[in-house]
Structures are given as structure tokens and as C-alpha cells.
DRENPA-3360 file (N, C-alpha, C; in nm, 2 decimals, always signed):
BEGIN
1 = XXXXXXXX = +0.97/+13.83/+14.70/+0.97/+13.70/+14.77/+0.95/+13.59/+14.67 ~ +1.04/+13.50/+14.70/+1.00/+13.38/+14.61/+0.92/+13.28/+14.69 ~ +0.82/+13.22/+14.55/+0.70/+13.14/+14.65/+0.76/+13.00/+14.59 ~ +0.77/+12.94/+14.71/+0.79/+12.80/+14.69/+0.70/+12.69/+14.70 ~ +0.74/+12.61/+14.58/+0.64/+12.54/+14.56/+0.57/+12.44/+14.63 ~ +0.47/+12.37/+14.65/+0.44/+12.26/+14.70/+0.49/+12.15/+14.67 ~ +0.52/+12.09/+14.82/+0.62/+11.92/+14.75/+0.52/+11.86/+14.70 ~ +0.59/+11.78/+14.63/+0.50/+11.70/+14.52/+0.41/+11.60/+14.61;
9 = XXXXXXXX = +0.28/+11.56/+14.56/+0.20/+11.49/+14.65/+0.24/+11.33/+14.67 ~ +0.25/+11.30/+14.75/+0.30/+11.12/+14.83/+0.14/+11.08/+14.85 ~ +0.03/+11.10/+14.84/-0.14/+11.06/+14.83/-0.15/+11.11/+14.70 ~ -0.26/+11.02/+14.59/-0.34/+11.04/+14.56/-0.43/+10.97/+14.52 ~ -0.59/+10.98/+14.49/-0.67/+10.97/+14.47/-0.66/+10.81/+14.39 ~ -0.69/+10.65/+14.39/-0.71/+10.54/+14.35/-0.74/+10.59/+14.18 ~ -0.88/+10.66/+14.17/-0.93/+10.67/+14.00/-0.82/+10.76/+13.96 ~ -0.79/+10.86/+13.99/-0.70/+10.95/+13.89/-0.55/+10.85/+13.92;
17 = XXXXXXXX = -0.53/+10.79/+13.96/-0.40/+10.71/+13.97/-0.42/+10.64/+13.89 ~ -0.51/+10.56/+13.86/-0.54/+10.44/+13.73/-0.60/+10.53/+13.60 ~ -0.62/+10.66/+13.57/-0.60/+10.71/+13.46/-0.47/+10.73/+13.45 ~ -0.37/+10.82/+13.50/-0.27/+10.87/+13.51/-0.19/+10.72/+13.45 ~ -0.20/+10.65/+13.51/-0.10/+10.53/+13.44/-0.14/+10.46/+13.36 ~ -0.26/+10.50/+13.30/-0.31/+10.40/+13.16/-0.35/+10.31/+13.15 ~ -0.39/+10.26/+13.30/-0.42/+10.11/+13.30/-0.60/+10.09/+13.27 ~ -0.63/+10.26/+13.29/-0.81/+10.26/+13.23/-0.81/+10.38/+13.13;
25 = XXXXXXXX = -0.88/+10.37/+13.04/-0.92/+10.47/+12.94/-0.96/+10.62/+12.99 ~ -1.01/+10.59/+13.10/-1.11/+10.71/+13.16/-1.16/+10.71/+13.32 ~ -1.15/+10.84/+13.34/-1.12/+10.83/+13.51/-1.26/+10.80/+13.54 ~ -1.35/+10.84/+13.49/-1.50/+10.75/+13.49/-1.54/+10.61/+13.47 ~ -1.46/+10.57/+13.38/-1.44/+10.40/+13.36/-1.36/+10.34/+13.48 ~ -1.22/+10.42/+13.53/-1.12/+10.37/+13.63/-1.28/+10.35/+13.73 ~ -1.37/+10.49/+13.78/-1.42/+10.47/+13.93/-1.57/+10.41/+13.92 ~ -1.62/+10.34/+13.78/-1.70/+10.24/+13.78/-1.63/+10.13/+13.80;
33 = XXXXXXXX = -1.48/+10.08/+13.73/-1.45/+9.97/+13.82/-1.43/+9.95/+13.95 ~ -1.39/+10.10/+14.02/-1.35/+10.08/+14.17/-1.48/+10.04/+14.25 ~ -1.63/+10.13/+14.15/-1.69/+10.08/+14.29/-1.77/+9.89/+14.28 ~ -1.73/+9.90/+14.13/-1.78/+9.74/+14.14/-1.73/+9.63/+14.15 ~ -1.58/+9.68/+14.26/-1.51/+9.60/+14.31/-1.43/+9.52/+14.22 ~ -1.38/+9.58/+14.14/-1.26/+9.49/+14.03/-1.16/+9.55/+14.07 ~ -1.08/+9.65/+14.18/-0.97/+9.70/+14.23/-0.95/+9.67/+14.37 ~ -0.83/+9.61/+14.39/-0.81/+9.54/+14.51/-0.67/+9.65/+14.55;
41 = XXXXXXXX = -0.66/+9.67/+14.70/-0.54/+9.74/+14.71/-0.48/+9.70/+14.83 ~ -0.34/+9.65/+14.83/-0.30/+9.57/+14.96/-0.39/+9.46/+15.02 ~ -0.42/+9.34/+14.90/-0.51/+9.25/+14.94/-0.67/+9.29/+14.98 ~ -0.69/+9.43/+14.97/-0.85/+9.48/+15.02/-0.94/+9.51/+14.90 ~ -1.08/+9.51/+14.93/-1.15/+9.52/+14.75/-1.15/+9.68/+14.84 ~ -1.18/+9.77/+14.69/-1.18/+9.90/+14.76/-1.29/+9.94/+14.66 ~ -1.39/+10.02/+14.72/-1.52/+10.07/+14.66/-1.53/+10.21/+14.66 ~ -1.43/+10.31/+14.70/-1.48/+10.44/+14.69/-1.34/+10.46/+14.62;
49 = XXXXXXXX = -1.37/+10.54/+14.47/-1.29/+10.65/+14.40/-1.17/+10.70/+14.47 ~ -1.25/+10.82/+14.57/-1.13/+10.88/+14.67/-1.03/+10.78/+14.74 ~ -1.04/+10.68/+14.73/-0.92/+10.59/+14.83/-0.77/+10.66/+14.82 ~ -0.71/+10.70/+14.88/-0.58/+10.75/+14.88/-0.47/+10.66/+14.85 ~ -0.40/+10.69/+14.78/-0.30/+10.57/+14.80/-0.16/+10.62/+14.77 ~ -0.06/+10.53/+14.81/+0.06/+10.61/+14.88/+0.20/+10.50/+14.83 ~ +0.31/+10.56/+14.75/+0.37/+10.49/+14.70/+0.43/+10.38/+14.81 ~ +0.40/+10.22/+14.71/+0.47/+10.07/+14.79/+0.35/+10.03/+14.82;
57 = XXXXXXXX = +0.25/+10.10/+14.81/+0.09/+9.99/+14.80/+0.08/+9.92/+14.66 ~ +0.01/+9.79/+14.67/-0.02/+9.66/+14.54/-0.12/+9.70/+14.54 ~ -0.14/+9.71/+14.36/-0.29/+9.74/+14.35/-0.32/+9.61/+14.22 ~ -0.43/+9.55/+14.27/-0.47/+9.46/+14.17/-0.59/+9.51/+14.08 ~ -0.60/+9.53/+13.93/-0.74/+9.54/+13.90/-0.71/+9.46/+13.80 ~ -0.86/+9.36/+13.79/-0.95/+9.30/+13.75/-0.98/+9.34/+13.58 ~ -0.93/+9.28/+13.54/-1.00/+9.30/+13.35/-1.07/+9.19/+13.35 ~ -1.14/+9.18/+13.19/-1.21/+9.12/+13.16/-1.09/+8.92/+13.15;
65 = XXXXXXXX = -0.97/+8.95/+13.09/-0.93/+8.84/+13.05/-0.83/+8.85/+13.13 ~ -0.83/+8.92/+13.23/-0.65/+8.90/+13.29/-0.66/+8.95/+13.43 ~ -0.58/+8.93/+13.51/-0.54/+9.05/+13.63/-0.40/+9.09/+13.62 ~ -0.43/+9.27/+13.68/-0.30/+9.29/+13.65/-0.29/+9.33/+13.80 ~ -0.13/+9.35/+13.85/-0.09/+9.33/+13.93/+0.06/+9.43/+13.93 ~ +0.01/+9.58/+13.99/+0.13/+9.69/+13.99/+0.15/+9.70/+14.13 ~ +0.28/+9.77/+14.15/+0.30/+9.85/+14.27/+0.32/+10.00/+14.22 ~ +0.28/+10.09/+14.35/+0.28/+10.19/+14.31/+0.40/+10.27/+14.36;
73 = XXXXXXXX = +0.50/+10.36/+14.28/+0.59/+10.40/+14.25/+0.59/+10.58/+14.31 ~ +0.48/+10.61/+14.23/+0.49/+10.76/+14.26/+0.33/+10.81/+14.24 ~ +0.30/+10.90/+14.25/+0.12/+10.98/+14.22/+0.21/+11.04/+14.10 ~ +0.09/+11.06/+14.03/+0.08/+11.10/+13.89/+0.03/+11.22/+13.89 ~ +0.11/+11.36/+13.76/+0.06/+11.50/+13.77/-0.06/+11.49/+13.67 ~ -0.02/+11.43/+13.59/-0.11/+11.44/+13.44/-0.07/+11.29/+13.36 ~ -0.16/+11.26/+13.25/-0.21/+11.15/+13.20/-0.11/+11.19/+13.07 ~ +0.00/+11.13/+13.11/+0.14/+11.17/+12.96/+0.15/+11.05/+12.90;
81 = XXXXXXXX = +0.20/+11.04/+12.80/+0.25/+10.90/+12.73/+0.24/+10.78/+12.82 ~ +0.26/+10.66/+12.70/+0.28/+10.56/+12.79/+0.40/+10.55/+12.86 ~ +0.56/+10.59/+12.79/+0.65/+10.62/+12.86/+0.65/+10.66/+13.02 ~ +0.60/+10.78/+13.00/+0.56/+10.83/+13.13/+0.47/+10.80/+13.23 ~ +0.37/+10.75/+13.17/+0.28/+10.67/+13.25/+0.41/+10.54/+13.33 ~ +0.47/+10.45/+13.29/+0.52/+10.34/+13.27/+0.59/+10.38/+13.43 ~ +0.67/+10.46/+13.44/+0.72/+10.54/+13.56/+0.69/+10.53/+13.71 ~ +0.55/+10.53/+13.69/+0.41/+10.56/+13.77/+0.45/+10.42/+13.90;
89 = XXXXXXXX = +0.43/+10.30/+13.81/+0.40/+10.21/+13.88/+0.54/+10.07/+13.84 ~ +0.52/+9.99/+13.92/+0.63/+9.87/+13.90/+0.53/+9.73/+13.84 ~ +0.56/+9.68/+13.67/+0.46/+9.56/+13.68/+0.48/+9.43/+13.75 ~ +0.44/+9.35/+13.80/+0.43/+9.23/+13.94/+0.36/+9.15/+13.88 ~ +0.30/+9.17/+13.75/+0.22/+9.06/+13.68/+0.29/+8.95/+13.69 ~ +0.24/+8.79/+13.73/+0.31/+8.78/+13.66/+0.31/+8.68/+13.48 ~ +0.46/+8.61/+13.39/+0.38/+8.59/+13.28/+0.31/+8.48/+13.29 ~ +0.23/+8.47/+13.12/+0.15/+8.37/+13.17/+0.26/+8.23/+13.12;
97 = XXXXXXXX = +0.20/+8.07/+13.17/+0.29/+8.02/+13.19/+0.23/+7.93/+13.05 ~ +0.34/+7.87/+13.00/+0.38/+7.85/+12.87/+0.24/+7.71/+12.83 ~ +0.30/+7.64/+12.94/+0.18/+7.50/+12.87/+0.08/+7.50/+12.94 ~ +0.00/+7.62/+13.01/-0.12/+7.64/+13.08/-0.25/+7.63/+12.94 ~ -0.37/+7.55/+12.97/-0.49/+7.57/+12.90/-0.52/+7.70/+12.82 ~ -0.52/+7.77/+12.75/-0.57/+7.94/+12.68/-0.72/+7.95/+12.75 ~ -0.77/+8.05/+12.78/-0.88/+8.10/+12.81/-0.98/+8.07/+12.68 ~ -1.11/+8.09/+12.77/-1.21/+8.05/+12.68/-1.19/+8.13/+12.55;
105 = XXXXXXXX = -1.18/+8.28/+12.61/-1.20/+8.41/+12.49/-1.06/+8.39/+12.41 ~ -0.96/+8.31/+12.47/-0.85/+8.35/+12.42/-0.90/+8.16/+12.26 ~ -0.93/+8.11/+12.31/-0.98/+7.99/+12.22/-1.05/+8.02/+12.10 ~ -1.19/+8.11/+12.16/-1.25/+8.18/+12.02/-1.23/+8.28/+11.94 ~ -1.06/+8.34/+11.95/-1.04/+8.45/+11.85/-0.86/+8.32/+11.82 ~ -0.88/+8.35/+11.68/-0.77/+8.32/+11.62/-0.70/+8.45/+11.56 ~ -0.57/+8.43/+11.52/-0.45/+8.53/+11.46/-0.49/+8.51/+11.33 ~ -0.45/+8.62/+11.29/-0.52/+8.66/+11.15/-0.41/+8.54/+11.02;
113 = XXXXXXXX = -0.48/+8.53/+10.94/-0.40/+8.43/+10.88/-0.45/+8.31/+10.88 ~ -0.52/+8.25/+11.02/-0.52/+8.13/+11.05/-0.73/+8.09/+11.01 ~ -0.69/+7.99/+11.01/-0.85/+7.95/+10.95/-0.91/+7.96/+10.87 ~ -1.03/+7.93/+10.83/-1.11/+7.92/+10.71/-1.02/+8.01/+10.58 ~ -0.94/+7.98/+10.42/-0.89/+8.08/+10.34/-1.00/+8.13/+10.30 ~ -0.97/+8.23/+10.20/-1.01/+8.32/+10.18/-1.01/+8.24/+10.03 ~ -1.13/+8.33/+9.95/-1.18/+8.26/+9.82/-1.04/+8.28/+9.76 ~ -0.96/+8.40/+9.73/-0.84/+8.45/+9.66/-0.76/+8.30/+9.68;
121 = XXXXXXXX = -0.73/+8.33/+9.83/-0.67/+8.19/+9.83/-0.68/+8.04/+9.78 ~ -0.83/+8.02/+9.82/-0.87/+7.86/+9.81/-0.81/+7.84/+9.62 ~ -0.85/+7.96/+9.57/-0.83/+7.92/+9.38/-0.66/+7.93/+9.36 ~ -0.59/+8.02/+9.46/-0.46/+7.94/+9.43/-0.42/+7.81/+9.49 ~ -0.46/+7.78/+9.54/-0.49/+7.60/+9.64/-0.46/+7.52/+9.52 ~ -0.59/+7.54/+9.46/-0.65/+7.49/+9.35/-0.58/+7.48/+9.21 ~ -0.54/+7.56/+9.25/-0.42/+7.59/+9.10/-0.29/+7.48/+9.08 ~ -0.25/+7.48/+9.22/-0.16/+7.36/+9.22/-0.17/+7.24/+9.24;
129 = XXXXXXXX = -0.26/+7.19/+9.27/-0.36/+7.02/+9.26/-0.34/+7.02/+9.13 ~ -0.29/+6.92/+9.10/-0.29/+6.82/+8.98/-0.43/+6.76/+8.94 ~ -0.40/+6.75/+8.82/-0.56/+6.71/+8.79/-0.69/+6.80/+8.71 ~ -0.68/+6.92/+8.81/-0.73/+7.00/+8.80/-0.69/+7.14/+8.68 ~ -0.76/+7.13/+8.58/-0.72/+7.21/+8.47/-0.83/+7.32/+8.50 ~ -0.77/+7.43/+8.47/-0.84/+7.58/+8.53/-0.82/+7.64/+8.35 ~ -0.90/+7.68/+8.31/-0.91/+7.78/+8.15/-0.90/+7.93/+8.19 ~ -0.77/+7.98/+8.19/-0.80/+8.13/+8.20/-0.85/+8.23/+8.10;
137 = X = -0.94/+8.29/+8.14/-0.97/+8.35/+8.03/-0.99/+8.47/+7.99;
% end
């Protein structure tokens, strides 16, 4: 007799849904944010791990600098690539808009390159100012 398989699951579990798609490092980190309320699902804050959830639910969670903003597509077997993860869910973010203010955090880190040179640098600065005679030696 051949045993046939189980249809694939249409529920699952909120924390293993948010590892499975990569949007948390760790199904432990996913269900400390769920119960401290940084995961919203169909407009509701949702506080227990187990919340079931069922593909065409919005799920919002809460970062530190952003909200993201998925629908959900399908339950997840296993925690595969980002490719595969990507699958999972539809992104609804949306982008950020061009001449809006930067965030505080986003104000106090600059792109590398930018600000204070570097000694290497400042003495080639210095090299091309006139005036200034440098003795190599």
C-alpha cells in the first residue's frame, strides 16, 4: 500500500513563520518579539507564539528602525535560503519617501568614506596646498 502523504499545512505557528522567512534570526528572538507586542497581525497586536496564521493574513513587525509590512503567501517547511524564504511572504512595505527627514539613528551613522579623514589622507590634503613644502625623507 502506498501511504500518502499529508497535504501540506495552510496553519502555522506566527514564531516558526517569522524564522522560516528570515525576517528574525531565531525562533526565540521571533517569540520574545511576539510576546512584547512588536507583531501585529490583521491590524491586531498578537502576544502568544502559537498564533496560527493562514495564507492572505498582514503581518506587521516592529524593528528597531523600521516597520515591515508582509503578507503571507504560504507556511514554511524549513528555514532555506533567502531565495526561498522570499517565496514565503509578499513585501507591502512600503519605500521610504525621498525628501522625508532620516531618522535619528539613521543621522548618527554616516557611509564609510564620509567625515572626519584619516591621517593617510589629511597628509595627502596637505601635499597639494601650495605653500606648504613637505621634506621627504
Amino acid at each position: 500500500m502506498a501511504e500518502k502523504q499529508p497535504p501540506p499545512a495552510t496553519r502555522q505557528r506566527l514564531d516558526k513563520w517569522l524564522f522560516f522567512t528570515r525576517l528574525h534570526k531565531s525562533r526565540s528572538i521571533a517569540q520574545k518579539a511576539i510576546e512584547s507586542g512588536d507583531v501585529r497581525v490583521n491590524g491586531q497586536r498578537i502576544t502568544q507564539p502559537s498564533f496560527s496564521l493562514k495564507p492572505g493574513d498582514i503581518v506587521v513587525v516592529s524593528f528597531d528602525r523600521r516597520d515591515v509590512t508582509v503578507r503571507v503567501l504560504l507556511a514554511g517547511e524549513r528555514r532555506g535560503p533567502y531565495e526561498e524564504a522570499k517565496l514565503l511572504y509578499d513585501d507591502l512595505t512600503p519605500p521610504p519617501v525621498p525628501g522625508e527627514k532620516p531618522s535619528a539613528y539613521a543621522q548618527a551613522t554616516r557611509e564609510r568614506g564620509a567625515g572626519r579623514p584619516t591621517k593617510k589622507e589629511r597628509r595627502e590634503v596637505d601635499r597639494l596646498k601650495p605653500g606648504i613644502d613637505w621634506v621627504d625623507d
